[in-house]
N, C-alpha and C positions, 0 to 999 in steps of 0.2 A: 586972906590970900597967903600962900606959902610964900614966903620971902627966901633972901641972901642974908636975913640980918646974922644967922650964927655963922657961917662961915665968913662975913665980911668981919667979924668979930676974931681977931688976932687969926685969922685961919696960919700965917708962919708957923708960930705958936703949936698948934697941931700938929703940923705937918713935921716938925722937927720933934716932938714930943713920940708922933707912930715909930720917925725913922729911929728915935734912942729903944723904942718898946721894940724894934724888929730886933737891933744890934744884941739886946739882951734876952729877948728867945732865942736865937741864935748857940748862947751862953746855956742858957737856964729855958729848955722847949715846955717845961712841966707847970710855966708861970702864966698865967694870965691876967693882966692888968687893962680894960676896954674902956678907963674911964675917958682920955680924951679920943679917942677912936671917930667916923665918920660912920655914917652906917654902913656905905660901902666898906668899910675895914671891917665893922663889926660882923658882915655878912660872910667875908669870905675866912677871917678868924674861925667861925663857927664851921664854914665847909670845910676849913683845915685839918678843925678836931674831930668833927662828927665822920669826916672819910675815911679815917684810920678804920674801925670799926662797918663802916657803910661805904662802900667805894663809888658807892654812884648816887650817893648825896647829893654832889655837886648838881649832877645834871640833873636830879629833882628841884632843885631850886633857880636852876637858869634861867627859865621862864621872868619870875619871880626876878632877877638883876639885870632883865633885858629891859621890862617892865620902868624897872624903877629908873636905870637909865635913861630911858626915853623921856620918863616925869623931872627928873633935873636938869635934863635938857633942852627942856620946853617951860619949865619956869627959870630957868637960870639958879641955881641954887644947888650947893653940894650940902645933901639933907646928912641929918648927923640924929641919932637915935631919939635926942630929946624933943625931937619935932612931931615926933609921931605921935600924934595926939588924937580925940575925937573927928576936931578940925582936919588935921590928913587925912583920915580915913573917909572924910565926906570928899574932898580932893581926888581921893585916888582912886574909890570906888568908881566916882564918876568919869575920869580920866578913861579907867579900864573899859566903862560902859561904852563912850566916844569911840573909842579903839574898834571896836569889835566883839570884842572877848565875851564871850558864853558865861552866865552868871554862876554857873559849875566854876570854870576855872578861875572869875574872880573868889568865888567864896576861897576856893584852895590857895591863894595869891597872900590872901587877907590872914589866913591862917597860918600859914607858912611863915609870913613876915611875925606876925605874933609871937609865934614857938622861937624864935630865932631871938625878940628881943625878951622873952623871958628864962634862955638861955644865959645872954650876955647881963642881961640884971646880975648872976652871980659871978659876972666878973668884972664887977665894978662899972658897968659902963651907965650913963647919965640917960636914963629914962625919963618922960614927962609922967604924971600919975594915971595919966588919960588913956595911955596906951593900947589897953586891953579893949578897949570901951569901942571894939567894933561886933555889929550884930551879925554872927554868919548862920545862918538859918539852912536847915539840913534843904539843901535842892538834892533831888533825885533826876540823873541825868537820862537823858533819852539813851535808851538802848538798842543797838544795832547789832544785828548780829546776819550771818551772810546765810544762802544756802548753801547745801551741796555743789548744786547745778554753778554758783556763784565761784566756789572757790577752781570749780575744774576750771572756769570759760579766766582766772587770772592765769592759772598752771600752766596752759597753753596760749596762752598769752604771746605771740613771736615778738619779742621782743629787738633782736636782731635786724627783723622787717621794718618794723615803724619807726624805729629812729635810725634806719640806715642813712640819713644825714647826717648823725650826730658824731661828736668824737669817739671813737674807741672806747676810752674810760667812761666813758656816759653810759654807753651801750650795756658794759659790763656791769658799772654798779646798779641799774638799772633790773639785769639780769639776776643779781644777787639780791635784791630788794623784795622782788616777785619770789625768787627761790622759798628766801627766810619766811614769808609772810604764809606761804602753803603749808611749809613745813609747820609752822608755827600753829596753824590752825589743824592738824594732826598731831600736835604733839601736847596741847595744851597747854605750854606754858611761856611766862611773862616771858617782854626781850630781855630784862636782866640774867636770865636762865638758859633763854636761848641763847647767849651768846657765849654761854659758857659749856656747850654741849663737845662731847668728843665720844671718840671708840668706846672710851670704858665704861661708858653711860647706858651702851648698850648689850643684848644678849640673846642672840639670835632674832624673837620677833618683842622680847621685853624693853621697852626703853623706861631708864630710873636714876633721878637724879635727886639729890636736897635742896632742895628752893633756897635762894640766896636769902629773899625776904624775911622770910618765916623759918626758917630751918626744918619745913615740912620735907617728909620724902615722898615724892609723888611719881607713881608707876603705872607705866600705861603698856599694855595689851597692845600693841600696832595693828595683829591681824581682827583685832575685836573692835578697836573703838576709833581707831585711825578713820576721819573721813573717807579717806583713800587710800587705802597700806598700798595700793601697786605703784600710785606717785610718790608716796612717802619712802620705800622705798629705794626708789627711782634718783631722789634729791642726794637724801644717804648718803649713796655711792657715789652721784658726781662729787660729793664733798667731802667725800673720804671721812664720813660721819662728824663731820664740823660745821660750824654754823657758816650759812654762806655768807650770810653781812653782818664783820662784828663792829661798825660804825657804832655813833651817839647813838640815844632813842629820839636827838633833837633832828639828826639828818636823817634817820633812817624816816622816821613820819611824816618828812619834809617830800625826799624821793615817792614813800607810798602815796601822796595825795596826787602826787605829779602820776604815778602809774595809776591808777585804779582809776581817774576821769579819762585816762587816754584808752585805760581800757572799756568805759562806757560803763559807770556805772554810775549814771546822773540820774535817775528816777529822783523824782521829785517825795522827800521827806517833811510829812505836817510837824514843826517843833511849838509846843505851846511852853512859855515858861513865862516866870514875874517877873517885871523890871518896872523898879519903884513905884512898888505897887498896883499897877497893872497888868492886866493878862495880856503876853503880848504872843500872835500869831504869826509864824513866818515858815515860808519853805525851803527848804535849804537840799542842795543835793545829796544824795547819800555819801559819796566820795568822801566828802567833806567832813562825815560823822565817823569817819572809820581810821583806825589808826591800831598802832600794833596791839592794843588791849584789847581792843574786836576778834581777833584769833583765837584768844584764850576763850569769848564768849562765843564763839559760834563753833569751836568746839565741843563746848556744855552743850547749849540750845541744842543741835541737832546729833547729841548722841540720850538727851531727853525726850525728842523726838522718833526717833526709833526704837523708844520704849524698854532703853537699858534701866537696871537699877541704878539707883539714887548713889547710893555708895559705892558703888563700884566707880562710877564718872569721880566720887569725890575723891575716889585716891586714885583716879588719872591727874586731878587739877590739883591735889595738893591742898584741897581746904580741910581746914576743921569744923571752923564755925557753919554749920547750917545753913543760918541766917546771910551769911556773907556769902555762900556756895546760891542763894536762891536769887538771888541779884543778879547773878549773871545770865539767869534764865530768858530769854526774850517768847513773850507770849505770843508774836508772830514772827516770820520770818519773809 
């Protein structure tokens, strides 16, 4: 069982030890020293550095410090890097299992924390040898992707109408959630990119920007490959060609699950996946499987569907890789 014993173990000691390591990055920011660090320190040390470079690091790994929060919460214990052992990874796999969580985002959880402590190994921080010693096995996630008929029946969505109980600012972010999420699926690209859209992105019906991710430049045709260039647009101009919701990707997927079941899009989804070794069958509403990456794929899908070329969509969507472009494909819609 995870215990308290390393933190009941001098934790003072530590904790006056991080506050002399903060007072001297402070001094000297170019130093890293992680050996008596907690993992919570070591985690957010590493979002410190890695956001310089990646500005939205952080909120890739949030999940990932909600997670673990919740697990020293629930055994009483502030976990500190050398615990992470074989032993934890049988702990937290199962933990995440118990939770809910989709064996896609545990695999991504498991790797995440991994990369993170074989970053901090080069800065001196106290690893167990066992660390690595978790199996993440390639899952291929169920793919969702919308129709046409799908993205018009959000577009027009009256949002205004169905929560006209709601406060004001409800109603509006609400409104901007629906906006982004249309646009998004006409423009092809991740929320890291939509939120970074403006005027000069555009050129009369060209929209082209460089992918934050990948440093790809990816250009899309509106009146050619837009689901709907007359609603696209339509968005444009009410937003003076800016993204209408530049919230987290944490709140903005939070809102869209909340809008797309009230917009009714519950059809019942067969998910087959493995857990611990079994096949396990379950149905899950679509709503539930849709989140701001589903734009970018049902983008692909149904302009593969209307029988555009291959390359031409690939430099709508900014891929190189083939392989990675063919994943996005959904074989039914």
């Amino acid at each position: 069982m995870i215990t308290a014993y390393a933190m009941k173990q001098a934790q003072p000691a530590v904790a006056a030890d991080f506050r002399a390591y903060l007072e001297h990055s402070l001094r000297d920011p170019f130093t890293l020293n992680l050996k008596d660090c907690t993992l919570m320190e070591v985690i957010k040390a590493c979002i410190k550095s890695k956001s310089k470079l990646r500005p939205g690091y952080g909120s890739s790994v949030s999940s990932l410090v909600h997670n673990l929060r919740i697990l020293e919460k629930q055994y009483h214990v502030e976990l500190r890097p050398v615990q992470v052992t074989d032993v934890f990874w049988g702990y937290f796999i199962a933990f995440c299992q118990e939770r809910g969580l989709r064996s896609s985002t545990i695999s991504t959880l498991c790797s995440q924390l991994r990369s993170i402590l074989n970053w901090a190994v080069k800065y001196n921080a106290t690893v167990a040898p066992t660390y690595g010693d978790v199996c993440i096995g390639k899952i291929k996630n169920q793919k969702i992707a919308l129709t046409a008929d799908e993205v018009s029946r959000i577009a027009y969505f009256d949002v205004q109408r169905f929560y006209a109980n709601r406060r004001t600012d409800y109603r509006e972010t609400m409104e901007r959630v629906r906006d982004m999420f249309v646009l998004s699926c006409n423009l092809f690209q991740r929320h890291s990119d939509m939120v970074r859209i403006e005027a000069s992105c555009f050129e009369r019906n060209i929209f082209k920007i460089v992918q934050q991710k990948t440093g790809s430049i990816a250009v899309v045709n509106i009146d050619k490959y837009a689901v709907d260039a007359k609603t696209t647009y339509r968005l444009l101009e009410k937003y003076n060609h800016e993204a209408p919701y530049k919230g987290s990707i944490g709140n903005y997927n939070f809102y869209l699950h909340k809008l797309l079941r009230d917009v009714g899009l519950t059809d019942q989804i067969r998910i087959e996946e493995r857990k611990n070794g079994k096949l396990v069958v379950e149905n899950v509403p679509k709503w539930k499987l849709i989140s701001s990456h589903t734009a970018r794929r049902t983008a692909i899908t149904i302009n593969i569907l209307r029988g555009r070329n291959v390359h031409d969509i690939k430099r709508c969507s900014g891929h190189v890789d083939l392989r990675v472009f063919d994943d996005y494909i959904c074989d039914e819609l």
